[in-house]
N, C-alpha and C positions, 0 to 999 in steps of 0.2 A: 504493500500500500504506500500512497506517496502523496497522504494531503498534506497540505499545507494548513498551520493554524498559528494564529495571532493571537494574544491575547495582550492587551493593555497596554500596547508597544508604544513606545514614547522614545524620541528622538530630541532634546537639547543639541543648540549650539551657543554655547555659553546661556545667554539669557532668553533666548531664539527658544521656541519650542516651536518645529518645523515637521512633528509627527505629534501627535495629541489622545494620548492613550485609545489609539486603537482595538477591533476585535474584529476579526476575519477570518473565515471557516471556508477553508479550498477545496474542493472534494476530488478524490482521485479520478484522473483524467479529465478533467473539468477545466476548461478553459476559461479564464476571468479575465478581463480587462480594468485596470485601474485607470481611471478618467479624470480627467480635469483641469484646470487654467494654471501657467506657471505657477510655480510658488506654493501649490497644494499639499506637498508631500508624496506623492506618487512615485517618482523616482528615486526619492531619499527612502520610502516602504523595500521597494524591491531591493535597492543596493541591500538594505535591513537582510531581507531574506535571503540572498546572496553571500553574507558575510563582508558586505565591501565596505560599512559602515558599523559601528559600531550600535546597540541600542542603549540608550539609558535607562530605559527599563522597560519589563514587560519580559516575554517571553514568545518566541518563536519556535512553532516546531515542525518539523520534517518528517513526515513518514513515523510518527507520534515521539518522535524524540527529539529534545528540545538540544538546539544547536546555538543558544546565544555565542558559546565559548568557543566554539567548532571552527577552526578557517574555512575558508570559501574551495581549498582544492580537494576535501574529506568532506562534503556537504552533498556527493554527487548531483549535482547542477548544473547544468549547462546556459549556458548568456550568451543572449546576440546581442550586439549593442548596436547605437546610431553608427557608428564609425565602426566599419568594416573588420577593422582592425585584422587584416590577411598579411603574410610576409613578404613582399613584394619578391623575394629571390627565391621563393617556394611556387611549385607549382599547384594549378588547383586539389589536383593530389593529399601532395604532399601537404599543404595546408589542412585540410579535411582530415587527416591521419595522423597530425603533429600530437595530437594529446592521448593518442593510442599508443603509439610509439613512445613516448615518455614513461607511460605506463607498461613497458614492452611486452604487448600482446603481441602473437604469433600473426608472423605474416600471412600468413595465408586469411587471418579472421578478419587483420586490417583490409587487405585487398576487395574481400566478401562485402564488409561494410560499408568501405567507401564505393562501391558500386553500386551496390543495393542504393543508396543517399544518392547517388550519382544520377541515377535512374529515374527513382522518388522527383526528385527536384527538377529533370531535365537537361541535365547537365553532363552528360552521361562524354558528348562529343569535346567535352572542353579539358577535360581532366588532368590533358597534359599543357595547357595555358599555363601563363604567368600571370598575374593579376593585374597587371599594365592592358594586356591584351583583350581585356572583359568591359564589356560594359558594365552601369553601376548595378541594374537588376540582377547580372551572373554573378556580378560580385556581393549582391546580399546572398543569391544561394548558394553562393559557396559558404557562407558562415552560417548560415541555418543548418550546410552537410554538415560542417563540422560541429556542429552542436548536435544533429541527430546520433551522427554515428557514436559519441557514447552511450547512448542506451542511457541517460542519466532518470532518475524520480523526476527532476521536475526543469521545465524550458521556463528560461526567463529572458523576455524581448523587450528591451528601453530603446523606446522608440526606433523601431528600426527602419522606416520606409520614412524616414524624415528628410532623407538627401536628395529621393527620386521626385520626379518630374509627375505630376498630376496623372497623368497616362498610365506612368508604371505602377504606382502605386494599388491603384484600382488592380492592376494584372495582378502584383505582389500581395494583395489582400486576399486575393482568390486563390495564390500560391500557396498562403501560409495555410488555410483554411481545410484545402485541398491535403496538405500535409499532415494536420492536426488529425483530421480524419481517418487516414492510414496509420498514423502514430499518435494511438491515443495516449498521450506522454500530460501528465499534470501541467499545467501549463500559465503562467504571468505574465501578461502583455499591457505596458504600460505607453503610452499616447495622451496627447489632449485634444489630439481628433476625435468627434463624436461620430464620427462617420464612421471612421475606423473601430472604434468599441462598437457601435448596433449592428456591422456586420460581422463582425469576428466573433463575439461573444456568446459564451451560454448564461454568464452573469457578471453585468457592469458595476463595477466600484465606482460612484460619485464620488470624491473628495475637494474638501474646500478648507482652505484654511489648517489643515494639517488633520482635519476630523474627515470622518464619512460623512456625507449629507445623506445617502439611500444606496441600497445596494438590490437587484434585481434583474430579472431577464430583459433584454432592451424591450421588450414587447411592456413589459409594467413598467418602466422608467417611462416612455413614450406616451402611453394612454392614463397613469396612476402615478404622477409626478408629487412625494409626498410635500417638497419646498416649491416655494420662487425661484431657489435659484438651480435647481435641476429641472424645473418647466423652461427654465429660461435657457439652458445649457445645452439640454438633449433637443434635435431637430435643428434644422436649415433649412428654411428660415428662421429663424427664433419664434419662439411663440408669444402672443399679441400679448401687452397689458393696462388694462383700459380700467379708470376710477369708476367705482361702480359706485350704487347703494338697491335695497329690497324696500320692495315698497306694498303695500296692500291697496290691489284697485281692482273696482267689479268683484269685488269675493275671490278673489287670485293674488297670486302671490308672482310679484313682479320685476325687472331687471331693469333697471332707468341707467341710462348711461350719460343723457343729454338731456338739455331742457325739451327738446322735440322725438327722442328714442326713449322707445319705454317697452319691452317684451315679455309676453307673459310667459313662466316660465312651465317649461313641461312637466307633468302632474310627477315622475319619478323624482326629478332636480327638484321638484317644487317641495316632495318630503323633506329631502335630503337636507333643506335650506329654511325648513319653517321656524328651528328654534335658533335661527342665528340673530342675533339682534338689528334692530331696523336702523339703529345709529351707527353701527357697527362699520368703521371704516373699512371697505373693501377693495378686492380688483378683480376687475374679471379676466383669466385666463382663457383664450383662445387661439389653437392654433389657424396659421395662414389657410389651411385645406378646406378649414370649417368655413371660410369666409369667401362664397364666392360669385358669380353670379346669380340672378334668380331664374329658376328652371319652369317649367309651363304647370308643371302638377308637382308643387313642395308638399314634403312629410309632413307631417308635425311636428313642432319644435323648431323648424326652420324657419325664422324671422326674417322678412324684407326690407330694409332699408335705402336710403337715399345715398353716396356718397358720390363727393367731387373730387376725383383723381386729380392729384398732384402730380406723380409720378407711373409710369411703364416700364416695364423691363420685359420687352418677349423672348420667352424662352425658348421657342420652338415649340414645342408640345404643350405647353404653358404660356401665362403670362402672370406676372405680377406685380400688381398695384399696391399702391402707395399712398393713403388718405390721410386723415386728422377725426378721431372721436376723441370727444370730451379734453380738447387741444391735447391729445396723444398720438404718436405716430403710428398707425395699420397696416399691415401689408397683409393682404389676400393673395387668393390664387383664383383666374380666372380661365376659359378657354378661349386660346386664339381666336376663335370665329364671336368672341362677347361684344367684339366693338368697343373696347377699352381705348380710349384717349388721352395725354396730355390733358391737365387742365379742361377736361369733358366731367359731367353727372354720369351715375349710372348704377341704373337699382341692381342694389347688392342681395345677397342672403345670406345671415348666421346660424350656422347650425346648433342650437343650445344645446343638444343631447350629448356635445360633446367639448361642453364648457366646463369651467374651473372656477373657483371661487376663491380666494386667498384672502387671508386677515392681512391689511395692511402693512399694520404693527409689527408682527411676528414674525412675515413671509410666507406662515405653513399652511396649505392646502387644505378647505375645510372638507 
C-alpha cells in the first residue's frame, strides 16, 4: 500500500507560516492534485512529502509509516519537476536508467524497464538522443520514464508542463493521464492551473493561504463550491458575483439584484434560502454558462432579463459578453448566431437552479 497521509503538517519560515497545520488523506493509486495561486503552500506540501523540506510539525506518512526523519533517497518516490533537470551528456537512455544503475540492478531489468517507459510514453525511437536533440514535450517524457521506471509508492509532479507552449500542454495533460492509467502509481500533482487539476484529477486540493479551502472530485469543487474563493478559482471564466439581497413579494421568496431585476426564486433554492435573513448581506454566485441568451421555450427557474453589452469576445463556438449588474462586472456565455453586439441591448436569461448564494461577510456558500 502507498497512501499518503498528513496530519497537522505545519511548515515555518522563521515567523512565515507558509503551510498551516494541515490534514490530507491520499489513497492508494489515487491521483490528487494540489491547486492554487502563488504563495498557497502547495509546492512547499509536496517538497514536505518529498523530504526536500523540512516540517515543523505534524506528521507525514508513506505507505502508513511516518517519514518526517526519513531522507528523500529511502522514501521511494519518484519527482518530476518544472525543470527537466536530464544530463545533457546522457542519452535518453541513459538518463531514464541513471537511478537504477546507482542502485545496481541487473542489466538486463534496467534494459526491460526503460523500454517498457520507452514505449508507455512514446518515446521508444528517441532512446538513443541527447537531450539537446529533443524537443521540450520529449524532454518532459523522458523525466516522467525516469521516474516510472523505478517502480517507486508514490509520483510527485511540481508543476511540470509549466515550460511548454499552450498546444503541448493540453497533449502532455493527456500524456500524463494516459500514463496514470496504465500505472496506477499513488500519485501528487501540484499546479495553479485549474485546468490542469479538473482534468487530471480524481481529487482537487484547494489551498489558500497555506490552509485547504475544500478538497473534492473537480465534479463537487465545480457545481458544490463550499467558499468565495474556490467558486471564484475553479472555472474559466470565473464565476459571476453580483450584491444581492431576498426579499418576500406575491407570497414568494425573491432574488433582487437591481432596482429594476427582481427573480422569483425556484421552489427547491426557495427552501434552501427561506431561513436566511432578509438583511442579510449577500452575493449571488453565478457561473458565465448559466447566463445566456433567452431560448423560445425556458425551464423554470430561468429568468429573462434586459442587459446592454459593453463588451464581445467571439469565440468560435461561443461568444462572451460582458455587462454591469448592480455596477458589477458579468460575463455570460452566449451562441454565435445571439446577435451579440458592442454597446447593443439584448434579452438575457439566468438560470437560478444553478445559482449560489454566499454570506458577504464570511465568503462561505450558504
Amino acid at each position: 500500500m502507498a497512501e499518503v497521509n498528513l496530519r497537522k503538517v505545519v511548515k515555518r519560515y522563521d515567523d512565515v507560516e507558509a503551510v498551516r497545520g494541515i490534514d490530507l488523506d491520499i489513497a492508494d493509486h489515487e491521483f490528487v492534485v494540489l491547486v492554487g495561486p502563488s504563495g498557497c503552500g502547495k509546492s512547499t506540501t509536496l517538497r514536505m512529502i518529498a523530504g526536500l523540506e523540512d516540517i515543523s510539525d505534524g506528521d507525514i506518512s508513506i505507505g502508513g509509516d511516518v517519514v518526517n526523519d526519513v531522507p528523500p533517497k529511502d522514501r521511494d518516490i519518484a519527482m518530476v519537476f518544472q525543470n527537466y533537470a536530464l544530463y545533457p551528456h546522457m542519452t535518453v537512455a541513459e538518463n531514464m536508467s541513471f537511478g537504477l544503475r546507482l542502485k545496481h540492478y541487473p542489466k538486463a531489468e534496467i534494459k526491460s524497464r526503460v523500454a517498457e517507459a520507452a514505449r508507455m510514453l512514446d518515446i521508444a525511437d528517441l532512446v538513443d538522443r541527447k537531450p539537446k536533440q529533443l524537443s521540450g514535450g520529449q524532454r518532459q517524457r523522458v523525466a516522467m520514464g525516469r521516474a516510472i521506471v523505478r517502480n517507486p509508492k508514490v509520483f510527485l509532479f511540481d508543476e511540470p508542463l509549466s515550460n511548454l507552449d499552450a498546444k503541448l500542454r493540453v497533449q502532455m495533460r493527456i500524456e500524463i493521464k494516459k500514463v496514470h492509467q496504465k500505472v496506477r502509481t499513488t500519485t501528487v500533482y501540484v499546479t495553479h492551473d485549474q485546468v490542469e487539476a479538473m482534468t487530471l484529477a480524481d481529487r482537487v486540493v484547494v489551498m489558500n493561504k497555506g490552509r485547504i479551502e475544500q478538497i473534492g472530485t473537480p465534479n463537487e469543487l465545480y457545481h458544490n463550491p463550499a467558499t468565495r474563493f474556490v467558486a471564484g478559482f475553479i472555472g474559466s471564466p470565473a464565476m459571476n458575483f453580483v450584491p444581492c439581497r431576498l426579499e418576500e413579494a406575491e407570497g414568494r421568496l425573491h432574488l433582487r439584484l437591481t432596482d429594476r431585476i427582481s427573480f422569483p426564486l425556484p421552489p427547491a433554492r426557495a427552501a434552501r434560502y427561506q431561513s436566511v435573513s432578509r438583511n442579510e448581506p449577500l452575493q449571488l454566485g453565478i457561473r458565465p454558462e448559466h447566463i445566456t441568451e433567452t431560448k423560445p421555450h425556458a425551464e423554470p427557474g430561468i429568468e429573462p432579463f434586459e442587459a446592454l453589452l459593453e463588451v464581445t469576445e467571439p469565440m468560435g463556438m461561443e461568444t462572451l459578453v460582458y455587462f454591469t449588474l448592480n455596477e458589477t462586472p458579468v460575463c455570460g456565455r452566449v451562441s454565435p448566431n445571439a446577435g451579440a453586439r458592442d454597446g447593443s441591448p439584448l434579452r438575457m436569461a439566468m438560470d437560478l437552479n444553478n445559482m449560489h448564494l454566499l454570506n458577504e461577510t464570511t465568503g462561505l456558500v450558504i
